[in-house]
Backbone bond lengths (Angstrom), bond angles and torsions (degrees), N, CA, C in turn:
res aa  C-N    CA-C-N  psi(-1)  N-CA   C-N-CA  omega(-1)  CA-C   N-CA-C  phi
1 X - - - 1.451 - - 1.524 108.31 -
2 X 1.283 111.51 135.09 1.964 119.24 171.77 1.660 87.13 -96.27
3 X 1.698 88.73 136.53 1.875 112.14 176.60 1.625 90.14 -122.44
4 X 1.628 85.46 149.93 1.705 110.00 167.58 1.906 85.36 -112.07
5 X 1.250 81.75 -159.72 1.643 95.53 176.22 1.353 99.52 -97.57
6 X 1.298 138.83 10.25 1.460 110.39 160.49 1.727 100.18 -149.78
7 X 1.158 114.32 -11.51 1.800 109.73 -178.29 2.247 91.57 -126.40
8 X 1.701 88.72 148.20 1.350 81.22 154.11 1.570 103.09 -141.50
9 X 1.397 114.69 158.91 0.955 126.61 -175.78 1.661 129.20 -94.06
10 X 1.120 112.11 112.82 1.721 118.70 -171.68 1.386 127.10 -129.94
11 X 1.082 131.96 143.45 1.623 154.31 -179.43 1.718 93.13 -30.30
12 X 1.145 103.26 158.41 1.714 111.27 -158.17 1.253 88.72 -99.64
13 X 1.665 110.83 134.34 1.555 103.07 172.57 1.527 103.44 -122.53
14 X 1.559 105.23 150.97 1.798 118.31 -171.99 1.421 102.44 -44.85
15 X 1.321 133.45 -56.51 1.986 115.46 171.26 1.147 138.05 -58.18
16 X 1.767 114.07 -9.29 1.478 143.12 144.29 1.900 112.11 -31.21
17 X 1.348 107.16 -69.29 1.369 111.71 179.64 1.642 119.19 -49.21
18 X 1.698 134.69 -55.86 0.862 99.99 -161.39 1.837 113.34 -70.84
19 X 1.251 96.02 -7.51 1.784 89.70 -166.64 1.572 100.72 -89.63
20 X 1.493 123.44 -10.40 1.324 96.80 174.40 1.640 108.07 -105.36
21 X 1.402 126.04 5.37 1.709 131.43 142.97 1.144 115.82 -60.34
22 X 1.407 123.01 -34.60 1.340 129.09 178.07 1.903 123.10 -62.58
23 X 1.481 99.51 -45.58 1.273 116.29 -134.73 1.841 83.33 -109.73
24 X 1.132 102.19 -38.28 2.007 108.44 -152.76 1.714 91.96 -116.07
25 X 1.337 139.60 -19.10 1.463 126.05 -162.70 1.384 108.69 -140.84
26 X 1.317 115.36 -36.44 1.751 107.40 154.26 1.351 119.39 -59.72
27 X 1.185 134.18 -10.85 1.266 138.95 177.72 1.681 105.29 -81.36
28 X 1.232 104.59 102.05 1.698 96.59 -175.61 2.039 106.76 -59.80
29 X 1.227 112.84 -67.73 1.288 128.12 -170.13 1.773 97.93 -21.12
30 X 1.119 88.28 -65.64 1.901 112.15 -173.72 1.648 103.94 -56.28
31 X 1.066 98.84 -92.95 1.828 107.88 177.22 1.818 107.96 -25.02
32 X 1.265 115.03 -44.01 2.044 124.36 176.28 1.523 89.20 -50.61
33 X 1.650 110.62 -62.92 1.308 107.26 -157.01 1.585 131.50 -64.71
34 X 1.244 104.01 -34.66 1.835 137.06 -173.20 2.002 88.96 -79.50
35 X 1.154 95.97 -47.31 2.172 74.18 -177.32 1.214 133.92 -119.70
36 X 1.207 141.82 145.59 1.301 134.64 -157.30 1.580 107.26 -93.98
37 X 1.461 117.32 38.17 1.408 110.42 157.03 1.652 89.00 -145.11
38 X 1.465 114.45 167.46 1.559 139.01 173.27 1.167 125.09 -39.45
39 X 1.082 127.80 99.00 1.568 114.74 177.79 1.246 125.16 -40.54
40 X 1.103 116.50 131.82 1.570 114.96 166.17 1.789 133.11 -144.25
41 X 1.146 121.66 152.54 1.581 94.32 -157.63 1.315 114.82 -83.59
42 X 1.276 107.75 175.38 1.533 113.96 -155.61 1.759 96.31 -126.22
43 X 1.527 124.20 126.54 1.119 139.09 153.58 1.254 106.62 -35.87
44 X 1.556 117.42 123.95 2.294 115.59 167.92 1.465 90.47 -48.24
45 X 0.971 106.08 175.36 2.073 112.51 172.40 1.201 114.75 58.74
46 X 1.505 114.01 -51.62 1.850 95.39 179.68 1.178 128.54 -34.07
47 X 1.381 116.26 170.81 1.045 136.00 -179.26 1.495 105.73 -88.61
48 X 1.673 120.21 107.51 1.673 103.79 -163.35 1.467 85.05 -112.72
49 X 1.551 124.54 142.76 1.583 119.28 -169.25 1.640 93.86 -108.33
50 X 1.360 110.73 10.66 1.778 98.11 158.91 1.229 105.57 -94.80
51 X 1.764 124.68 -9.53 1.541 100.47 172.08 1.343 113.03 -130.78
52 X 1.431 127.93 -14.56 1.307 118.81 149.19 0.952 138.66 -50.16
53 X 1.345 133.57 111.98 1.746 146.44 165.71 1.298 113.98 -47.34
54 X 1.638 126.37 105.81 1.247 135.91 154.14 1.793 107.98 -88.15
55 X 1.004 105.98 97.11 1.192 127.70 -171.27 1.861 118.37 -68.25
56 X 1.834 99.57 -6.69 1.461 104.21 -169.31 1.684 92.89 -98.40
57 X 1.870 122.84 -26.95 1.091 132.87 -175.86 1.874 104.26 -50.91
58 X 0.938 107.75 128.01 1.387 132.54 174.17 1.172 132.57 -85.23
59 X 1.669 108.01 -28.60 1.485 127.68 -166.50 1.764 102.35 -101.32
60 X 1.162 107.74 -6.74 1.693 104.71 -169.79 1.293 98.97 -144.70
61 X 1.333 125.48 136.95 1.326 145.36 175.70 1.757 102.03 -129.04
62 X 1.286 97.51 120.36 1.660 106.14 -174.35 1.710 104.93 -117.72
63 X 1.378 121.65 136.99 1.525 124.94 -167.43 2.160 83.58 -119.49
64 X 1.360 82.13 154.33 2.121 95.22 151.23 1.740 75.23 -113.95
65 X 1.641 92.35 147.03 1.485 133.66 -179.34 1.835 96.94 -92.95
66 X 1.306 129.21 105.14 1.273 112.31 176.36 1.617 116.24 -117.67
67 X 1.556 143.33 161.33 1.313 129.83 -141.11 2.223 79.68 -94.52
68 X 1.101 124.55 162.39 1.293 127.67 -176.87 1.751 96.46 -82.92
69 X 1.144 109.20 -51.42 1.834 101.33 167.86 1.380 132.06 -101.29
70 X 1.112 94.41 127.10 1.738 107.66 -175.92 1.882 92.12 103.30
71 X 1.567 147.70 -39.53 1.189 140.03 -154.41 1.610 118.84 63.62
72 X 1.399 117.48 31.60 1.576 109.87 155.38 0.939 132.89 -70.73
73 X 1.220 119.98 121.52 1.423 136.03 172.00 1.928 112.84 -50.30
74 X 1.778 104.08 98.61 1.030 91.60 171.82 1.636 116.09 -138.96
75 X 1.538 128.19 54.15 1.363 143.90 147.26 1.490 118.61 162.49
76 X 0.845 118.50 -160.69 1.687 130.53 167.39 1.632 116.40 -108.08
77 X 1.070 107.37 165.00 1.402 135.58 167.47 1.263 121.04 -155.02
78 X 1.563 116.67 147.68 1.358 124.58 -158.19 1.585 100.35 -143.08
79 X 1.296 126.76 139.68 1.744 127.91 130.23 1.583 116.11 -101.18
80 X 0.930 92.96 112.63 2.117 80.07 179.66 1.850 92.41 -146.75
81 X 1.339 91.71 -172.88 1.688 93.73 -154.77 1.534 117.90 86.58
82 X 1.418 117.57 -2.48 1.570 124.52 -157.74 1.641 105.36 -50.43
83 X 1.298 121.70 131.42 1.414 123.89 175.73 1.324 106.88 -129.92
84 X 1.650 113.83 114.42 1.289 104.18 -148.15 1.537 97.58 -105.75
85 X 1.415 117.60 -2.40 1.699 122.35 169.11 1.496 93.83 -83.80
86 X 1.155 137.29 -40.42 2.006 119.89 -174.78 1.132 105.94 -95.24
87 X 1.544 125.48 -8.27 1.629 118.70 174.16 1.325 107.92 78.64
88 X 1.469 124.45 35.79 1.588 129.40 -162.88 1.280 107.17 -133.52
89 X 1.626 109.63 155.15 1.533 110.45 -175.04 1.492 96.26 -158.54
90 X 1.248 108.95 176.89 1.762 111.10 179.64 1.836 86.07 -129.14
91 X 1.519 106.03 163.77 1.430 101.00 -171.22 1.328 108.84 -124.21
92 X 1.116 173.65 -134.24 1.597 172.08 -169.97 1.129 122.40 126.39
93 X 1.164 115.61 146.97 1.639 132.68 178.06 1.431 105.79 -167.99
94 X 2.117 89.48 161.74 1.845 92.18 179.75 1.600 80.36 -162.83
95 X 1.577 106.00 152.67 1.212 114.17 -137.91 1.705 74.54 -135.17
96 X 1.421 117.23 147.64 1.381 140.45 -173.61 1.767 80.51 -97.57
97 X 1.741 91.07 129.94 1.646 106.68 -171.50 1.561 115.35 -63.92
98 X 1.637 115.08 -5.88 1.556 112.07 172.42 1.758 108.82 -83.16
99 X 1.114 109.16 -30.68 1.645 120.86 170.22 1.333 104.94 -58.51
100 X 1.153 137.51 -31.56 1.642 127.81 -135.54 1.597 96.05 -80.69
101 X 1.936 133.74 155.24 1.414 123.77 179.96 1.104 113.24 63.70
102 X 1.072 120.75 30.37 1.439 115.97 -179.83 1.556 109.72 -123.91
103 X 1.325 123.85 1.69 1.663 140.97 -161.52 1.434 118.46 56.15
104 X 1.455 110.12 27.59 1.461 105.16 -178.00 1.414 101.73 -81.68
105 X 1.438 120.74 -52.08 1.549 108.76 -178.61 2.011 120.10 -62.39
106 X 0.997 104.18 28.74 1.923 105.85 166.13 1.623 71.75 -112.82
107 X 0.958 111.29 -76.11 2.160 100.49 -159.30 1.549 119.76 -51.06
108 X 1.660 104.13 -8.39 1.726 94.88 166.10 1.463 112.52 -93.66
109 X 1.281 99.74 -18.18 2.242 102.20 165.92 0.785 96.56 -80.25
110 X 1.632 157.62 -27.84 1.302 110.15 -149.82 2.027 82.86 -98.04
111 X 1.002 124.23 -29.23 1.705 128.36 163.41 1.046 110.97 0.92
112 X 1.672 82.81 -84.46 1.833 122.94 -169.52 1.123 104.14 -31.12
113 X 1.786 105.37 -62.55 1.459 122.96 -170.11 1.399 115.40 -54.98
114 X 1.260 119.77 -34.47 1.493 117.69 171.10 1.697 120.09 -59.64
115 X 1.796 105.19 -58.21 1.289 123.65 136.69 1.711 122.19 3.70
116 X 0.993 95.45 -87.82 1.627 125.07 166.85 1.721 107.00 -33.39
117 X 1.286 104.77 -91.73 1.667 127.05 -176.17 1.399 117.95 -67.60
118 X 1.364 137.12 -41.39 0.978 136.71 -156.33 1.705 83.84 -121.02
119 X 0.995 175.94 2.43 1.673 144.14 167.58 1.895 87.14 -143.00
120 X 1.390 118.99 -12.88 1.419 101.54 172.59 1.998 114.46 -90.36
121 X 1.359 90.18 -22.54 1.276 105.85 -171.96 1.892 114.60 70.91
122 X 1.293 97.02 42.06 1.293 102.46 -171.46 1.374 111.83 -62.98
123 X 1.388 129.69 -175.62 1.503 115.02 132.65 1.993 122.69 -137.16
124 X 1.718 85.68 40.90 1.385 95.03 -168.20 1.218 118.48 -163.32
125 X 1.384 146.76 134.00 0.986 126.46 -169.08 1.696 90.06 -142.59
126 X 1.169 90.60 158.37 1.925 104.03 167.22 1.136 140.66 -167.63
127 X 1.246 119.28 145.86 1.742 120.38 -162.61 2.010 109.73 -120.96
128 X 1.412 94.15 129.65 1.423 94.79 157.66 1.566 116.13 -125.38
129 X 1.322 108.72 130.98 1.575 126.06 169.65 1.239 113.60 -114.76
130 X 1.276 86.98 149.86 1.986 94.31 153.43 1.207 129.77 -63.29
131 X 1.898 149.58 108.92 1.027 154.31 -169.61 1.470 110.81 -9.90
132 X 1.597 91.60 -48.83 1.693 98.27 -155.67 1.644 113.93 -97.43
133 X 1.598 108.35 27.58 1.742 127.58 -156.83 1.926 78.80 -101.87
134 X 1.135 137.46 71.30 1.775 130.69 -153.28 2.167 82.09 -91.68
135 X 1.370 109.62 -38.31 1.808 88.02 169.36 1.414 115.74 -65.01
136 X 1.628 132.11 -43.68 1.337 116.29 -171.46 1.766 105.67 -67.71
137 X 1.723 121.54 -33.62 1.273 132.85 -173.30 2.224 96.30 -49.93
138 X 1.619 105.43 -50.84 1.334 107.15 -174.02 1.310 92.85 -56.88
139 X 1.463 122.94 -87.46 1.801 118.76 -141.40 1.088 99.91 -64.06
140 X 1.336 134.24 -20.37 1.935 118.95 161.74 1.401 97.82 -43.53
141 X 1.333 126.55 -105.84 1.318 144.53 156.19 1.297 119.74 26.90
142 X 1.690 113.28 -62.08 1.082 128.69 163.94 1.602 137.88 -31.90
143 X 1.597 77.43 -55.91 1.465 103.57 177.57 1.751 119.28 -96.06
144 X 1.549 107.86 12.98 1.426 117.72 157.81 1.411 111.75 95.17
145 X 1.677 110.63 16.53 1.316 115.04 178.18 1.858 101.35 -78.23
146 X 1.597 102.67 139.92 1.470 109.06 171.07 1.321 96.59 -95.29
147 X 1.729 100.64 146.07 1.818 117.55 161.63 1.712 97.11 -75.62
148 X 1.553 99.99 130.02 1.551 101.66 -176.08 1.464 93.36 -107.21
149 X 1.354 122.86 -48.75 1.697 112.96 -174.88 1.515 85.66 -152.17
150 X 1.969 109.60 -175.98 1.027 125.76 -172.92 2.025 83.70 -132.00
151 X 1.482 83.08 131.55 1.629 91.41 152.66 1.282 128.48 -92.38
152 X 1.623 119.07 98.35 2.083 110.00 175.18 1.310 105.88 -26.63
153 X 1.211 100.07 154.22 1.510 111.52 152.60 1.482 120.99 24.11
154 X 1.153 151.61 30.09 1.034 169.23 -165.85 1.499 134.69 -73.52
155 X 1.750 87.96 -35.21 1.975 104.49 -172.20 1.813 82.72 -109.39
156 X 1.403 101.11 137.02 1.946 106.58 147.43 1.525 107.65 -85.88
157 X 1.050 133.88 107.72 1.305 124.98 174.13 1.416 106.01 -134.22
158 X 1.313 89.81 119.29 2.115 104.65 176.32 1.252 115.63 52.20
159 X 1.396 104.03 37.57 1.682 103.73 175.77 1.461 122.54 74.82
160 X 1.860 96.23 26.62 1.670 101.68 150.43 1.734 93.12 -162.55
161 X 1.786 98.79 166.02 1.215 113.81 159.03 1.046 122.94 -94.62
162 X 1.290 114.93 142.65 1.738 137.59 -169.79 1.523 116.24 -144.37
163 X 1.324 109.72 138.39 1.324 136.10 -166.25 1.314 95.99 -67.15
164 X 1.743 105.67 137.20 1.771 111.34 170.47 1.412 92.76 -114.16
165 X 1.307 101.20 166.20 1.617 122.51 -177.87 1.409 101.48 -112.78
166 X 1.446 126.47 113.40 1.357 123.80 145.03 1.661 136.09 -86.89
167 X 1.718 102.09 140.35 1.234 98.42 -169.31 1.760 118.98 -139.39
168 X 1.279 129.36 152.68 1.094 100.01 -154.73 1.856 89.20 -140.23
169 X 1.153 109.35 146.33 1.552 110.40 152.55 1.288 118.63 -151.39
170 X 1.715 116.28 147.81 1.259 142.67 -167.49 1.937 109.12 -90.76
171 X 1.142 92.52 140.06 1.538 94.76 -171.35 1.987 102.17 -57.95
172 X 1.342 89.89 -34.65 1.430 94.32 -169.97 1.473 110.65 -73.70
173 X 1.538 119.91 -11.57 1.543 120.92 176.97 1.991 99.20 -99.89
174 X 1.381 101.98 -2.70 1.653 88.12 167.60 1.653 142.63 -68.01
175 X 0.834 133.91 150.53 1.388 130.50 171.35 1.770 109.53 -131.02
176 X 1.023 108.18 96.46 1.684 114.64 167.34 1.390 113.87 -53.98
177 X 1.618 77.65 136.95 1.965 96.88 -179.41 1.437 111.26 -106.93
178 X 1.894 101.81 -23.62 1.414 76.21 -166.15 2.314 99.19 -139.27
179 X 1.602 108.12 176.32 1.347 76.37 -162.34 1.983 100.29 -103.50
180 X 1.221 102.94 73.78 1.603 102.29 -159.12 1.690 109.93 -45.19
């Protein structure tokens, strides 16, 4: 497991799924917002490929987000996009709505980021949000990500388009927070 000072990040386990279908993807509002295709519902049991681990996939590395005391399970984290000729990745997370304000998502970037730079050997990392995502905008930020541009209109979400924020940071503009 990779630890921040308050979440660490670990391999997805089968009692993982129903609570984060439950909690993060039955939620239309949420689930619209967190992915860049349509919500739609999901069979109990299926096979859901936002939370099942294909373990042969190369390009995506998926974590459960768990609290450092006590071990509650409270979201995901992702690097995927992995490009292993530019050393680049995009980074993601979504936080189970009892977690949310609590500063866990700055301690799952700065993770990732370790994740990322230090055991991926990246030399790049990057985030896209929705403009108006102002917690994911902080722990980017936090963790020393620059806003590089804004995409117009970009996301369909709930029956409008909305501006994403791109953001980018260089291993060499990092500063580690934590010793995962």
């Amino acid at each position: 497991m990779l630890t921040g000072s308050k979440v660490g990040l670990r391999a997805r386990h089968a009692e993982d799924i129903p609570i984060l279908r439950t909690e993060l993807y039955d939620d239309v509002a949420n689930a619209a917002r967190a992915e860049g295709r349509p919500w739609r519902p999901m069979t109990p049991g299926s096979e859901d490929s936002r939370l099942v681990v294909d373990d042969k996939e190369q390009g995506h590395v998926p974590f459960s987000v768990v609290e450092l005391e006590g071990g509650t399970l409270i979201g995901t984290a992702n690097l995927w996009g992995i490009d292993n000729h530019s050393r680049s990745a995009h980074i993601g997370l979504g936080l189970l709505p009892s977690a949310r304000g609590k500063g866990y998502g700055t301690d799952v970037v700065a993770v990732l980021c370790h994740y990322g730079f230090v055991v991926r050997g990246l030399h790049r990392l990057q985030i896209e949000t929705l403009a108006d995502n102002a917690a994911m905008l902080r722990s980017a930020e936090h963790n020393g990500f620059v806003r590089e541009g804004v995409l117009r209109s970009s996301a369909w979400v709930m029956g409008e388009f909305l501006d994403e924020v791109l953001l980018g940071l260089l291993v060499h503009e990092w500063k580690p927070s934590v010793q995962a």
